[in-house]
C-alpha positions in Angstrom: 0.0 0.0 0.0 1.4 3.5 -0.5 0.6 6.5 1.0 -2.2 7.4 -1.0 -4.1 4.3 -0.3 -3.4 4.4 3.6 -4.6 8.3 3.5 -7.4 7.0 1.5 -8.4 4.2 3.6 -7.8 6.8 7.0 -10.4 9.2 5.4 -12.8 6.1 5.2 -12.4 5.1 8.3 -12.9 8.4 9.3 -16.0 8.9 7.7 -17.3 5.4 9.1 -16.1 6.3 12.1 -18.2 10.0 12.2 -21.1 8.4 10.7 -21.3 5.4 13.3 -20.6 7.8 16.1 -23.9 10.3 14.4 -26.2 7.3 14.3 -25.0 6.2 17.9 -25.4 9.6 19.1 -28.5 10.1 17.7 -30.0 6.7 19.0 -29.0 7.4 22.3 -30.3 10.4 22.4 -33.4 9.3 21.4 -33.5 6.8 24.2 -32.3 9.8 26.4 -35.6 11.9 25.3 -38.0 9.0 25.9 -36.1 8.8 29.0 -36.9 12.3 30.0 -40.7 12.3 28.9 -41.1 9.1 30.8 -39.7 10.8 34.0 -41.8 13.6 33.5 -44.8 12.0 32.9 -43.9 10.2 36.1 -43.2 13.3 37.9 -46.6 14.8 36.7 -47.9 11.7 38.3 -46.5 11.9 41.5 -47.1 15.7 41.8 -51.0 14.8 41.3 -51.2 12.4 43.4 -49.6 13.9 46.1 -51.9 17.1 45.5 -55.1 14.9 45.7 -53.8 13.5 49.2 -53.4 16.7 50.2 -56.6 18.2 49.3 -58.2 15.3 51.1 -56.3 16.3 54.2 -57.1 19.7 53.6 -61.2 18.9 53.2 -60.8 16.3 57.0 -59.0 19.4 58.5 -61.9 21.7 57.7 -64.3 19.2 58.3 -62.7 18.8 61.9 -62.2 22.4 62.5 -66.1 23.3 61.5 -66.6 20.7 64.3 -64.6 22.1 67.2 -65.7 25.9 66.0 -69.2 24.9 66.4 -68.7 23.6 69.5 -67.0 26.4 70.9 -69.7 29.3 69.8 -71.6 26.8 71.5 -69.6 27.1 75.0 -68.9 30.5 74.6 -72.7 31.4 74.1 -73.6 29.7 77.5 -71.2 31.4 79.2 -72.1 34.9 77.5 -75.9 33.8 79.0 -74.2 33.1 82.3 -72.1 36.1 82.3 -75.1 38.2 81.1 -77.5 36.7 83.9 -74.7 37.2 86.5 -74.9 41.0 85.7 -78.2 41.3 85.3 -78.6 39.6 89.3 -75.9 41.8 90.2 -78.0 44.8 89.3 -80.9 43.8 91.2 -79.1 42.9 94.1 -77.5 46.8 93.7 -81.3 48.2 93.0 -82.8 46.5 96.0 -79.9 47.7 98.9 -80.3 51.0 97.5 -83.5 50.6 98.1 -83.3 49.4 101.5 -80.7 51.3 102.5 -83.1 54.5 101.9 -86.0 52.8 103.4 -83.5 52.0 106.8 -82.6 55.8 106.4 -85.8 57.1 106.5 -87.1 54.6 109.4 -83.8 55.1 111.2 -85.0 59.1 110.8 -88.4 58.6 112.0 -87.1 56.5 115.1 -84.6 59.5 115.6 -87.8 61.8 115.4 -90.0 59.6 118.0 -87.3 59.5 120.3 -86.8 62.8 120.9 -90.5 63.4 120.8 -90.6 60.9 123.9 -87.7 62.6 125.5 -89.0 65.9 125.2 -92.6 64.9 126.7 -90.9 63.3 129.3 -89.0 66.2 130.1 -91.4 68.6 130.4 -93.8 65.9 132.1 -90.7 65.3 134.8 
């Protein structure tokens, strides 16, 4: 072989050698693609999935809270009808020694009065 039959054969190989290494590249990068796509479908799998679970813990949550909210307007109403009853005896109980306290006033005057009516007729009786 001379030299332009080596270069030749070189410049075949190397053209075998590009094209094998183009349809190797391109088959693998193929597979690579599907690759990807299957991943991502997989992903968008996953990421719905976990997003219905979580809406379903979402909707118990709510449910649960609803639950205990109603229960505590529930408390906090009797109390407010306790504390409201509590207040409303409280004022009564204020009206009514008011009240008594005049009416012991004005006795305790008219006692005063008597008294010293009595004292004076028995003064001037004496």
């Amino acid at each position: 072989m001379n030299d332009g039959e080596v270069l030749q054969a070189i410049a075949l190989l190397k053209t075998d050698l590009i094209g094998h290494i183009d349809n190797s590249y391109a088959s693998q990068k193929t597979e690579v693609l599907d690759h990807v796509d299957k991943l991502r479908t997989d992903l968008l799998d996953q990421i719905h999935g976990v997003g219905a679970q979580l809406h379903t813990q979402i909707e118990d949550l709510e449910k649960r809270m609803d639950v205990r909210l109603i229960a505590i307007e529930a408390r906090l109403k009797l109390q407010g009808g306790l504390v409201q009853a509590g207040s409303r005896a409280i004022a009564r109980i204020i009206e009514w020694t008011e009240s008594t306290d005049t009416n012991l006033i004005e006795h305790l005057r008219r006692l005063t009065e008597a008294e010293k009516r009595l004292a004076d007729l028995e003064r001037k009786s004496a």
